[in-house]
C-alpha positions as a printed NumPy array, in Angstrom:
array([[ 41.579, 198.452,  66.605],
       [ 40.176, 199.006,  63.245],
       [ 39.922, 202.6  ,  64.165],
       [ 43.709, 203.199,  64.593],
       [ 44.509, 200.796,  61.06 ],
       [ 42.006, 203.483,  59.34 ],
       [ 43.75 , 206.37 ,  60.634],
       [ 47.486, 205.147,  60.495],
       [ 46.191, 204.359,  56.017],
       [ 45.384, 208.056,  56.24 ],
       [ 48.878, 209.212,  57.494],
       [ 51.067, 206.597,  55.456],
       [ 48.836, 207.451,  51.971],
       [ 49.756, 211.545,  52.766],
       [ 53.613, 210.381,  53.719],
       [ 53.648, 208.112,  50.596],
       [ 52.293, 210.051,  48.518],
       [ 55.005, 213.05 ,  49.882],
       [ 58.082, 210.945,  49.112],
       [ 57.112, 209.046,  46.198],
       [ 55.073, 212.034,  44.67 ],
       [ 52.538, 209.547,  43.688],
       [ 48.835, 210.899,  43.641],
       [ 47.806, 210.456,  47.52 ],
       [ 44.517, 209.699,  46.189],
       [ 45.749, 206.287,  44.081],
       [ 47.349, 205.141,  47.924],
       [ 44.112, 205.979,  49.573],
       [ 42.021, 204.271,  46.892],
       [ 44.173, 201.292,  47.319],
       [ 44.485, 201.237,  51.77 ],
       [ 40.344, 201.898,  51.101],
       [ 40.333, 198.448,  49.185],
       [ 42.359, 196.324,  51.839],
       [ 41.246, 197.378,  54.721],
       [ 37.184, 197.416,  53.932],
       [ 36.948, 194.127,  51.809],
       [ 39.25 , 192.105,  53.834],
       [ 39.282, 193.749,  57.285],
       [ 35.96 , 195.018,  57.892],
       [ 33.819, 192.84 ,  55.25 ],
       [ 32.852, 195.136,  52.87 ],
       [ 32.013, 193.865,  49.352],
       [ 33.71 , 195.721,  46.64 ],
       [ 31.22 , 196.964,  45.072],
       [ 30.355, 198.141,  48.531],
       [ 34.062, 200.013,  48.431],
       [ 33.387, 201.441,  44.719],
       [ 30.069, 203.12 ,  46.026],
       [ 32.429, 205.384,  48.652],
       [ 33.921, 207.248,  45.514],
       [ 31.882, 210.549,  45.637],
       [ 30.115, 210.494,  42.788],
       [ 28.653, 214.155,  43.476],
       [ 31.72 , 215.554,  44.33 ],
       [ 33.686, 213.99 ,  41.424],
       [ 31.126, 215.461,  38.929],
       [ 30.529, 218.87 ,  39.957],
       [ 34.475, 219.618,  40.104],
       [ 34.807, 218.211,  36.714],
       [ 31.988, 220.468,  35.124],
       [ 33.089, 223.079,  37.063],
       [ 36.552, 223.29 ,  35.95 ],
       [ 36.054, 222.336,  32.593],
       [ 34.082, 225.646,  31.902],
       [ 36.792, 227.925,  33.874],
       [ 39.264, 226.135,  31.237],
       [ 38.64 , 228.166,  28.506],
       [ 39.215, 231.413,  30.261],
       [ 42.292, 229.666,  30.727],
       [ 43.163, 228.255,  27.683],
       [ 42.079, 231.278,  25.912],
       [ 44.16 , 233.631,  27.83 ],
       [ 41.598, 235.754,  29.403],
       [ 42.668, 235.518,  33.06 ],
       [ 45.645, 236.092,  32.17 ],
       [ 45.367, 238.961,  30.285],
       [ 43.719, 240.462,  33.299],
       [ 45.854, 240.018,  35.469],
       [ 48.299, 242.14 ,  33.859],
       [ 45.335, 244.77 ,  33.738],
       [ 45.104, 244.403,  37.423],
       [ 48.877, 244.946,  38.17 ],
       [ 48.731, 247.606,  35.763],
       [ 46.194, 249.516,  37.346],
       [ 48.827, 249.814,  40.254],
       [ 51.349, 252.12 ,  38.439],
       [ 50.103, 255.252,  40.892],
       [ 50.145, 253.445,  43.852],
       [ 53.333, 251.845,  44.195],
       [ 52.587, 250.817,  48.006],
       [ 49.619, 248.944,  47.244],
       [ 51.479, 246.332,  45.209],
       [ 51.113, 243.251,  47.444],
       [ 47.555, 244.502,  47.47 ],
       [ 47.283, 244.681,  43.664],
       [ 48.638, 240.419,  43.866],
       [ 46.982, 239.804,  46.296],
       [ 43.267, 241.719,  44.494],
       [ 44.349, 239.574,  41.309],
       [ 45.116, 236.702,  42.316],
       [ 41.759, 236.92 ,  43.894],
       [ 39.982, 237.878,  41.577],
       [ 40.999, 235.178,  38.978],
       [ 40.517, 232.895,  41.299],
       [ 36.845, 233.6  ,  42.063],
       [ 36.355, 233.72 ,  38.817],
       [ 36.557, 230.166,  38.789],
       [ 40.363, 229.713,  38.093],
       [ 41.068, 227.673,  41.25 ],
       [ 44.149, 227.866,  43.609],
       [ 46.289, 225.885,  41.891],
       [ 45.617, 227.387,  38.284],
       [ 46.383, 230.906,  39.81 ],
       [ 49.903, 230.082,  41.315],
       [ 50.886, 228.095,  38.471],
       [ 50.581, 231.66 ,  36.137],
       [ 50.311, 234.201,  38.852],
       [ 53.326, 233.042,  41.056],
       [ 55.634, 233.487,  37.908],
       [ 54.82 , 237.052,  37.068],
       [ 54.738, 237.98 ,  41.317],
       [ 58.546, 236.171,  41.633],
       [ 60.009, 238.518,  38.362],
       [ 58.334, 241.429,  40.207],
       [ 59.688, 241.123,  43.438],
       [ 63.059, 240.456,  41.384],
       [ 62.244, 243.767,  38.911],
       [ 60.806, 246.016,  41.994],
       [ 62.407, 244.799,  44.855],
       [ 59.444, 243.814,  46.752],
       [ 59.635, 241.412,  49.747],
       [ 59.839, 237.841,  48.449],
       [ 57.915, 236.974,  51.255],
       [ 55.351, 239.751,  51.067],
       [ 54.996, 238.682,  47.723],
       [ 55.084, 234.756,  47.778],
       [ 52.266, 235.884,  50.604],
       [ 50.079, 237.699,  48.645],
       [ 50.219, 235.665,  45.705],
       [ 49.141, 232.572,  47.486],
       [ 46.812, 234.298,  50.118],
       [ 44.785, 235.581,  47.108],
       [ 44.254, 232.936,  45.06 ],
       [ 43.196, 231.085,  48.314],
       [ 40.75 , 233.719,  49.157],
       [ 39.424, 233.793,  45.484],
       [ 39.022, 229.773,  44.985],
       [ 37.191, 229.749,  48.254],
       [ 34.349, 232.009,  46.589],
       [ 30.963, 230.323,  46.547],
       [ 31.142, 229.301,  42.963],
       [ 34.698, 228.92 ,  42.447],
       [ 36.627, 225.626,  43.13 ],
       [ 37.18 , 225.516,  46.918],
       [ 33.931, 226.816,  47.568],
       [ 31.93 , 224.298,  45.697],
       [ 34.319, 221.723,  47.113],
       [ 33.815, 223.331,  50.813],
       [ 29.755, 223.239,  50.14 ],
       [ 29.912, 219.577,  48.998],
       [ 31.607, 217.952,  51.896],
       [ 29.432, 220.273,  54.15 ],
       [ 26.23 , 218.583,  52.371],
       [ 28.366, 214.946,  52.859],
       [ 28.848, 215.41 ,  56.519],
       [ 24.954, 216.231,  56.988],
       [ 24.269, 219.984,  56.363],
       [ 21.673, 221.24 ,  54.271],
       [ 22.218, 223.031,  50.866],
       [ 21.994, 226.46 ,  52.649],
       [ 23.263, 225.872,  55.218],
       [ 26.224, 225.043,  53.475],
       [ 26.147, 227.939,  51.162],
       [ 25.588, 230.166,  54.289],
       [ 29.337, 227.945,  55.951],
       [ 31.03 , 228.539,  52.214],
       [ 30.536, 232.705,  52.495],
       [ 31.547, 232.908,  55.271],
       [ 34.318, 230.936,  55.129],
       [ 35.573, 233.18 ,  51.959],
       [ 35.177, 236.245,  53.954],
       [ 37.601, 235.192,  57.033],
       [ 39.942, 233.69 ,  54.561],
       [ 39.635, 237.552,  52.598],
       [ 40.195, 239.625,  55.945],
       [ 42.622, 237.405,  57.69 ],
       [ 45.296, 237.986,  54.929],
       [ 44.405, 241.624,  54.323],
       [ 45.451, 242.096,  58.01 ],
       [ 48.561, 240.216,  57.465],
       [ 49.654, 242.112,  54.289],
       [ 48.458, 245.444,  55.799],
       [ 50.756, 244.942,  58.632],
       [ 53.763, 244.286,  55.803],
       [ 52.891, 247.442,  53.609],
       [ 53.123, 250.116,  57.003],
       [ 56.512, 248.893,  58.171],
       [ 57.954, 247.275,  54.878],
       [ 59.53 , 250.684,  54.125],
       [ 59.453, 249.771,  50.039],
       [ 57.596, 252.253,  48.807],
       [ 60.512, 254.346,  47.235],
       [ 61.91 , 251.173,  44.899],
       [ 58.319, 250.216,  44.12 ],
       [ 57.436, 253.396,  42.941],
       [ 60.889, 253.61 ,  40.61 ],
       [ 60.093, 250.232,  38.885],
       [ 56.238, 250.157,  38.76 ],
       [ 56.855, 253.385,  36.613],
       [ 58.215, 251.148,  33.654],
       [ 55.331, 248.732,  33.233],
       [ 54.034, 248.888,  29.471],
       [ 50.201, 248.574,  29.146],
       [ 49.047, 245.43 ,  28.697],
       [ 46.899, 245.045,  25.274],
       [ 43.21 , 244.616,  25.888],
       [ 41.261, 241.627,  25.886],
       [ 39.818, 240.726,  22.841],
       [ 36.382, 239.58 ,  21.427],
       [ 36.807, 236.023,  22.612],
       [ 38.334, 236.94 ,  25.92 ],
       [ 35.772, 239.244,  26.508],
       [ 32.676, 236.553,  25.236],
       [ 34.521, 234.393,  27.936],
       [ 34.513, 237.505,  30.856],
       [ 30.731, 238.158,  30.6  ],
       [ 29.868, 234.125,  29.915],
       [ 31.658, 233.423,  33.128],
       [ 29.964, 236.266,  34.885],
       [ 26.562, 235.071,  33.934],
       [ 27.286, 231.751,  35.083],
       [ 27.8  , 233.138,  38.563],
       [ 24.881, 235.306,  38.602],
       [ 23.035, 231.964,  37.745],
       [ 24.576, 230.088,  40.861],
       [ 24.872, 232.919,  43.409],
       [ 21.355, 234.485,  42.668],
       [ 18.883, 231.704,  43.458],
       [ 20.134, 230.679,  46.966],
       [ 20.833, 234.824,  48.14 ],
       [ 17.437, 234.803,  47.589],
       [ 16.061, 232.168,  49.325],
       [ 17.721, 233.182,  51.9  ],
       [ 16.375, 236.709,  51.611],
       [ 12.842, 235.131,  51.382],
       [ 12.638, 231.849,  52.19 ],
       [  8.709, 231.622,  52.491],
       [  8.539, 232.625,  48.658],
       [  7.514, 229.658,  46.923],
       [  8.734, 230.101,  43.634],
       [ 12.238, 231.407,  44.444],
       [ 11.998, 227.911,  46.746],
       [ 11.596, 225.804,  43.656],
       [ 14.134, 227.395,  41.449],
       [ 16.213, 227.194,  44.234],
       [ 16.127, 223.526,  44.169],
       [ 16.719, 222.86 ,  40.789],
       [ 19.561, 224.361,  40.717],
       [ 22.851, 222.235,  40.952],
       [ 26.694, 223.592,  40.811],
       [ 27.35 , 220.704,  38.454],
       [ 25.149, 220.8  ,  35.839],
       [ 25.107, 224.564,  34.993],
       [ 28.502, 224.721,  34.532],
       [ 27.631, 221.146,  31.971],
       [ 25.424, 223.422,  30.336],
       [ 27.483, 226.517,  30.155],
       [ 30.608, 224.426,  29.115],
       [ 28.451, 223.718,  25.759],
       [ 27.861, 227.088,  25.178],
       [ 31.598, 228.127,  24.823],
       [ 32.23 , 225.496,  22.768],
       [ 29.203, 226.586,  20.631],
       [ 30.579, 229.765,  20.873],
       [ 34.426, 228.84 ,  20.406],
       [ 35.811, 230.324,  22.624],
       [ 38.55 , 227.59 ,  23.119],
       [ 39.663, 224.401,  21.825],
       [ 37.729, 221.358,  23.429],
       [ 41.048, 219.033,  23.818],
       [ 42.888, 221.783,  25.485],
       [ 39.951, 222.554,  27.643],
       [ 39.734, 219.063,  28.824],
       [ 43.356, 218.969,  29.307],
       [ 43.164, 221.891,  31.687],
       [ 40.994, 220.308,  33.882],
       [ 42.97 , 219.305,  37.45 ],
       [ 43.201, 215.67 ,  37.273],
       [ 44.995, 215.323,  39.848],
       [ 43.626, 217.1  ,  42.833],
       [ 40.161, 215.408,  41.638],
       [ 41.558, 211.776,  42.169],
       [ 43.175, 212.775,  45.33 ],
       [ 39.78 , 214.439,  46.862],
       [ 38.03 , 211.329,  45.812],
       [ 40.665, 209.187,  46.723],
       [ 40.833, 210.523,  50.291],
       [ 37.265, 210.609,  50.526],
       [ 37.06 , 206.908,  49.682],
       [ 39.477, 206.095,  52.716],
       [ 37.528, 208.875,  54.69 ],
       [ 34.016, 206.79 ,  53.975],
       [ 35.985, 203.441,  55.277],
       [ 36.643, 205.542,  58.367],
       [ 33.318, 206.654,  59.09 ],
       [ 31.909, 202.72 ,  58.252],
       [ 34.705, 201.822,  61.032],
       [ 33.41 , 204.267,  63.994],
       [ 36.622, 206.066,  63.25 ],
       [ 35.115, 209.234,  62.913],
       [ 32.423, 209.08 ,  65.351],
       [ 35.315, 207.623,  68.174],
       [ 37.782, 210.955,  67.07 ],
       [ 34.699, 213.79 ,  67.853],
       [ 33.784, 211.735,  71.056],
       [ 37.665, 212.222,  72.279],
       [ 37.62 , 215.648,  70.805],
       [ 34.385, 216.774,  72.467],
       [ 34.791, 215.147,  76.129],
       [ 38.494, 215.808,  76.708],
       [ 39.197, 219.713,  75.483],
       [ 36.913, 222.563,  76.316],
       [ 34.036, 223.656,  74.338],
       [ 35.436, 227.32 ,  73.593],
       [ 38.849, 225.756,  72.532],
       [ 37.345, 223.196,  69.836],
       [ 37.83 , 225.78 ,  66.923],
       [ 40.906, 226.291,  68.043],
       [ 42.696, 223.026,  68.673],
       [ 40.729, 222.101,  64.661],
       [ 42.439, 225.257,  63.61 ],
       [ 46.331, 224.244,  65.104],
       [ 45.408, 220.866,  63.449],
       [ 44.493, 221.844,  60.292],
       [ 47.633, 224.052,  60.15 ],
       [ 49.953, 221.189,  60.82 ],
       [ 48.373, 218.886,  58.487],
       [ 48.708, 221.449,  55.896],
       [ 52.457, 221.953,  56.055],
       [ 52.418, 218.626,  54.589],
       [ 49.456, 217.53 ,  52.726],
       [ 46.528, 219.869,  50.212],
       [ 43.536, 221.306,  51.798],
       [ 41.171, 220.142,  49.579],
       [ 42.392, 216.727,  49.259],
       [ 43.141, 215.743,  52.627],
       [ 42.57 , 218.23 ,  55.534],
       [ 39.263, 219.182,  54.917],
       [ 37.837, 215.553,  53.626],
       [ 39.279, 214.723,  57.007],
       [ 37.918, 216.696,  59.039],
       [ 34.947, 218.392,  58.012],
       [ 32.61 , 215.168,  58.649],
       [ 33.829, 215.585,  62.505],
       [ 32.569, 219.101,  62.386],
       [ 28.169, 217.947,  62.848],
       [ 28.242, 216.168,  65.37 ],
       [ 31.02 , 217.977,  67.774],
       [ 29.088, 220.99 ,  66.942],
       [ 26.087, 219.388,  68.332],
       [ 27.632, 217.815,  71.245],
       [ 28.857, 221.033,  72.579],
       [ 26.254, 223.501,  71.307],
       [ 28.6  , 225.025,  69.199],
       [ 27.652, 226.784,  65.95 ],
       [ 29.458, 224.246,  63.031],
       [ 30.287, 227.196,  61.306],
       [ 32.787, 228.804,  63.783],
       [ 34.945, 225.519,  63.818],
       [ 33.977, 224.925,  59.498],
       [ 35.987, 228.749,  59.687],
       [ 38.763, 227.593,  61.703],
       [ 40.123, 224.382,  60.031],
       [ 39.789, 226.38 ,  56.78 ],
       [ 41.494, 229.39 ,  57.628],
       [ 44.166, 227.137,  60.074],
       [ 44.606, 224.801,  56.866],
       [ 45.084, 227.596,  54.358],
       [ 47.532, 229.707,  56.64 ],
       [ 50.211, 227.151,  56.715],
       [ 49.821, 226.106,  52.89 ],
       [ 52.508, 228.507,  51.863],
       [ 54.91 , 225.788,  53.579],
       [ 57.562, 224.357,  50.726],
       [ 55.995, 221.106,  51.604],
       [ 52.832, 222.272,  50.878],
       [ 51.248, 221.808,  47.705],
       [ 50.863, 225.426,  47.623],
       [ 54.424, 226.561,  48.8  ],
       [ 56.219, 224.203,  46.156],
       [ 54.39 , 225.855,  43.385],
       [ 55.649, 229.484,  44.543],
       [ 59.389, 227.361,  44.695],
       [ 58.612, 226.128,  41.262],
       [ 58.086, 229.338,  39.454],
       [ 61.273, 230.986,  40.612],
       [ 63.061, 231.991,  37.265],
       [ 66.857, 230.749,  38.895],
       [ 68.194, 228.561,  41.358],
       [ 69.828, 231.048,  43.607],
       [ 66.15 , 233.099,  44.103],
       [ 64.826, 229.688,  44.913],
       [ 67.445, 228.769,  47.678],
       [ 66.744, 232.199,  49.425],
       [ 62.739, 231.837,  49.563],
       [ 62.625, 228.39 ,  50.929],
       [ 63.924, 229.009,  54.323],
       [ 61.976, 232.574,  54.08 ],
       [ 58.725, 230.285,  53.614],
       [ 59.385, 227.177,  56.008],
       [ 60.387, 229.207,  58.846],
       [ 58.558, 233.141,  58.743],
       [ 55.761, 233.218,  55.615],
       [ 54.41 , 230.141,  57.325],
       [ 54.586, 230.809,  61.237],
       [ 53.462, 234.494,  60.582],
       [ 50.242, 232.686,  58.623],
       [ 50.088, 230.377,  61.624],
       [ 50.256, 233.061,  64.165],
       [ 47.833, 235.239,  62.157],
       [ 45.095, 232.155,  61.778],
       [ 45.585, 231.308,  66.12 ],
       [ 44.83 , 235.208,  66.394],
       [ 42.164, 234.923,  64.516],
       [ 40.717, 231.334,  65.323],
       [ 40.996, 232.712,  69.006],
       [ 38.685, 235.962,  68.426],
       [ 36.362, 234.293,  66.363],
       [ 36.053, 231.368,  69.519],
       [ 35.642, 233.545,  71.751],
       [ 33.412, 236.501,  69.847],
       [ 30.996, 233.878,  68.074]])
């Protein structure tokens, strides 16, 4: 019974939180409150100590270092290098949005950060080049997807930290996160690819691409911030490749463990400022607020649900009633539904990676095939209009009438050709792995 109260919170915080466009994270704090002091007997401070602590921290230091390159303009700036570098090439434009909006994204930008400046400048050049809105609108979100999902960019380190939640160990989880950026990279390659051979734009691209001025170059702060950030992810990326490259080496072992997401980017936040490369208010002010209280939020109501047995009763069902080589998958359909409607990071993944251990164990299934599967399910449906990531493309559309023509373009063919694409692939990777 108190399985089915947990999980009906769940579904009326995301539906609240859709109609009133109140932070899902404030209803889920809230149903987390009710329903564990006074249903199940928690004490509050009991209820307090299910905000994730670890998770809350490392996106905050994390972000607040990628801010400057934001606030500074430096991701910006190269972005319009990127798209400039296309000029010759006028095919490879979705490619080019698609390269930079993952790039800037890896770089520590994070999905959201991406669409809100990339989707502006991809809408105009559909408009200015004629390029497929949905082609486009595609690559634009597709990228910055791919790019956040990096090991040390936003997604990633948000993958890697519910992954060490649910059970897994650091490696392990770093070992899930790569992999899961390089099936969210190739799925929407294939997708594009199969726009760019029988899209028959080439002529129109190549007319309007010819008028691009060059962007200016990046200048001495811009480029203080490029090779700061890049050191910051040789820091991360470098101790755990080589662990894993020579795990008996104790040395390597130690630095490996002292290493922590979190604090790095703490320390390297300091050293910007030291260095001013951007204003500390600003910085701050970048940071995304908002998808931090809904993660933790969600992941409050989620730690109710696991106290309840909710969790534990869902991968039972899961793993007795459908077949072992269809659990990625049915996680994958799942994940694409719930991500029509509700964030990735906030809600679909919080919900369902903690299932992911135990199923995997159940059925001797490797957890990083179905891990794979409710990311790349999730992420193939987020270009929805109801989706966090398919109201920012609607958002940046410079007029009304541009806007009315790409919703129904994005609810009914972006999305089910993502959907189709992620079955395709959810299907091989069942069936190969």
């Amino acid at each position: 019974m108190m399985s089915l109260v947990v999980v009906s919170a769940i579904v009326i915080s995301i539906v609240l939180g859709y109609l009133t466009r109140i932070n899902i994270g404030l209803f889920a704090i809230a149903f987390a409150y009710g329903i564990g002091c006074f249903g199940m007997g928690l004490s509050p401070n009991e209820v307090i100590g299910f905000w994730p602590l670890k998770i809350f921290f490392i996106i905050f230091a994390v972000c607040l270092f990628y801010s400057f390159a934001i606030v500074n303009g430096t991701l910006e700036k190269m972005a319009e290098h990127l798209m400039y570098r296309c000029r010759n090439v006028p095919h490879l434009l979705p490619f080019a949005v698609f390269l930079a909006a993952t790039v800037i994204a890896g770089l520590g930008a994070g999905y959201y950060t991406v669409l809100a400046f990339m989707a502006p400048i991809t809408l105009l050049l559909c408009q200015r080049t004629g390029l497929n809105l949905i082609v486009g609108g595609m690559a634009v979100n597709y990228g910055a997807l791919a790019g956040a999902n990096f090991m040390s960019s936003q997604s990633g380190i948000i993958f890697r930290s519910l992954m060490v939640n649910a059970g897994l160990s650091d490696n392990t989880a770093f070992v899930n996160s790569s992999a899961i950026f390089v099936a969210t990279l190739v799925v929407p390659i294939v997708v594009i690819s199969g726009f760019v051979l029988f899209g028959g734009q080439r002529e129109s691209l190549s007319r309007a691409l010819a008028e691009l001025d060059a962007p200016e170059p990046l200048d001495r702060n811009q480029r203080r911030t490029l090779y700061l950030t890049l050191v910051m992810m040789a820091t991360v990326l470098l101790p755990p490749i080589l662990a894993l490259v020579a795990p008996d080496n104790p040395t390597i072992a130690y630095v490996n463990s002292r290493i922590n997401m979190g604090l790095i980017a703490s320390v390297f936040a300091v050293v910007a400022l030291l260095l001013g490369l951007g204003d500390q208010r600003k910085a701050i002010a970048t940071v995304p607020w908002h998808t931090i209280i809904m993660i933790c939020g969600v992941g409050m109501l989620i730690s109710v649900a696991i106290k309840a047995g909710t969790i534990a009763l869902l991968g039972s069902w899961i793993s007795t009633v459908i077949p072992a080589a269809l659990v990625p998958v049915v996680f994958g359909i799942v994940a694409a539904f719930m991500s029509l409607f509700a964030s990735t990071l906030g809600v679909v993944t919080p919900a369902l990676f903690p299932l992911v251990p135990a199923i995997a164990s159940t059925l001797s299934i490797d957890p990083i095939v179905i891990f794979i599967a409710i990311v790349v399910g999730a992420q193939a449906t987020s270009v929805s209009p109801f989706s966090s990531g398919g109201s920012l493309i609607l958002g940046s559309c410079p007029h009304d009438e541009m806007r009315t023509r790409l919703l129904p373009k994005l609810l009914f063919k972006a999305a089910p050709l993502g959907f189709v694409a992620a079955l395709a692939a959810n299907f091989i990777l069942s069936f190969v792995f």
